[in-house]
C-alpha positions as CSV (number, residue, x, y, z in Angstrom):
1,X,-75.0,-48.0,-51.4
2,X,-71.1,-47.4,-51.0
3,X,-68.7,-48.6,-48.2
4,X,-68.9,-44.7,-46.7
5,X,-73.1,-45.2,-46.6
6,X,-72.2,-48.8,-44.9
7,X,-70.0,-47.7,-42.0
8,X,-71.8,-44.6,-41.3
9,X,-75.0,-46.5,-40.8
10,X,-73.1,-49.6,-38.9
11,X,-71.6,-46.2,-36.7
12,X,-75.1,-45.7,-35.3
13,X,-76.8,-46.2,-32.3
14,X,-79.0,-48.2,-32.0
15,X,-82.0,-45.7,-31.3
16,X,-80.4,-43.6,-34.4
17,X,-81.3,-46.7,-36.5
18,X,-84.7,-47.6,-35.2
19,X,-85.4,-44.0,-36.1
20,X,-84.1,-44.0,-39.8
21,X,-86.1,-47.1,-40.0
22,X,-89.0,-45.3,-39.1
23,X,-88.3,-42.5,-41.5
24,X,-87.6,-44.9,-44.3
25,X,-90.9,-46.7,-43.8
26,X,-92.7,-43.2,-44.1
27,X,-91.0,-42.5,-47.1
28,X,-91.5,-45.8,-49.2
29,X,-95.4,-45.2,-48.1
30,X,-95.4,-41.9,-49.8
31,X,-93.0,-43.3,-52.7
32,X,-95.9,-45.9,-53.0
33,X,-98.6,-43.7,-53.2
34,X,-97.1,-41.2,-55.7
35,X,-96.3,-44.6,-57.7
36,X,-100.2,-45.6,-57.5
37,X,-101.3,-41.6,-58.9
38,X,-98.6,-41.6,-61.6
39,X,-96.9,-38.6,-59.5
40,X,-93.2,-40.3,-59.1
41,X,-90.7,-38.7,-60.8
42,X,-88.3,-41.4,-60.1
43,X,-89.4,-44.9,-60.1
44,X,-85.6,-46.1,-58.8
45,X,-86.4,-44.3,-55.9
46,X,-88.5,-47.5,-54.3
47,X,-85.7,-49.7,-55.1
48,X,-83.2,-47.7,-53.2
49,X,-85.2,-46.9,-50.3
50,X,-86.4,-51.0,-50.3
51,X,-82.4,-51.6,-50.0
52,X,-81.6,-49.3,-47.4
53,X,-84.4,-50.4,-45.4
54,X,-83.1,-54.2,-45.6
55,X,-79.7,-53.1,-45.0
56,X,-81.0,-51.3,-41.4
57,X,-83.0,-54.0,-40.4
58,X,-79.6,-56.7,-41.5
59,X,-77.9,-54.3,-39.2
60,X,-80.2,-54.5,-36.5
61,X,-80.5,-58.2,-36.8
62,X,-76.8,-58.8,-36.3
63,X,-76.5,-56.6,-33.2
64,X,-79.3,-58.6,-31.6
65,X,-77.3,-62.3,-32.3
66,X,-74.3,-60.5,-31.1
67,X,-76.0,-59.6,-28.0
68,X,-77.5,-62.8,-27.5
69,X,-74.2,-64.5,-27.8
């Protein structure tokens, strides 16, 4: 994930990224299921959508102990 990926994601709302959450969760389910039938065509694919999910939720995170503060 590059700077540009960063900022766009650290320029949503917060809604915007409860709902790419959502979407990324959905997707890493039906990354893991192709895994489990031998249907992926790229295995890397988990490992990126993994990151972006922890990004998100870092994201998320920090706005909460900002808010709290």
């Amino acid at each position: 994930m590059n700077k540009n990926e960063l900022n766009k994601i650290r320029e949503m709302s917060d809604v915007e990224l409860t709902k790419k959450l959502d979407d990324l969760k959905e997707d890493l389910f039906n990354l893991r299921f192709q895994h489990a039938i031998n249907q992926l065509d790229n295995p890397m694919r988990l490992k990126a959508v993994r990151k972006e999910i922890a990004v998100i939720k870092t994201i998320i995170r920090e706005r909460e102990l900002k808010a709290q503060a």
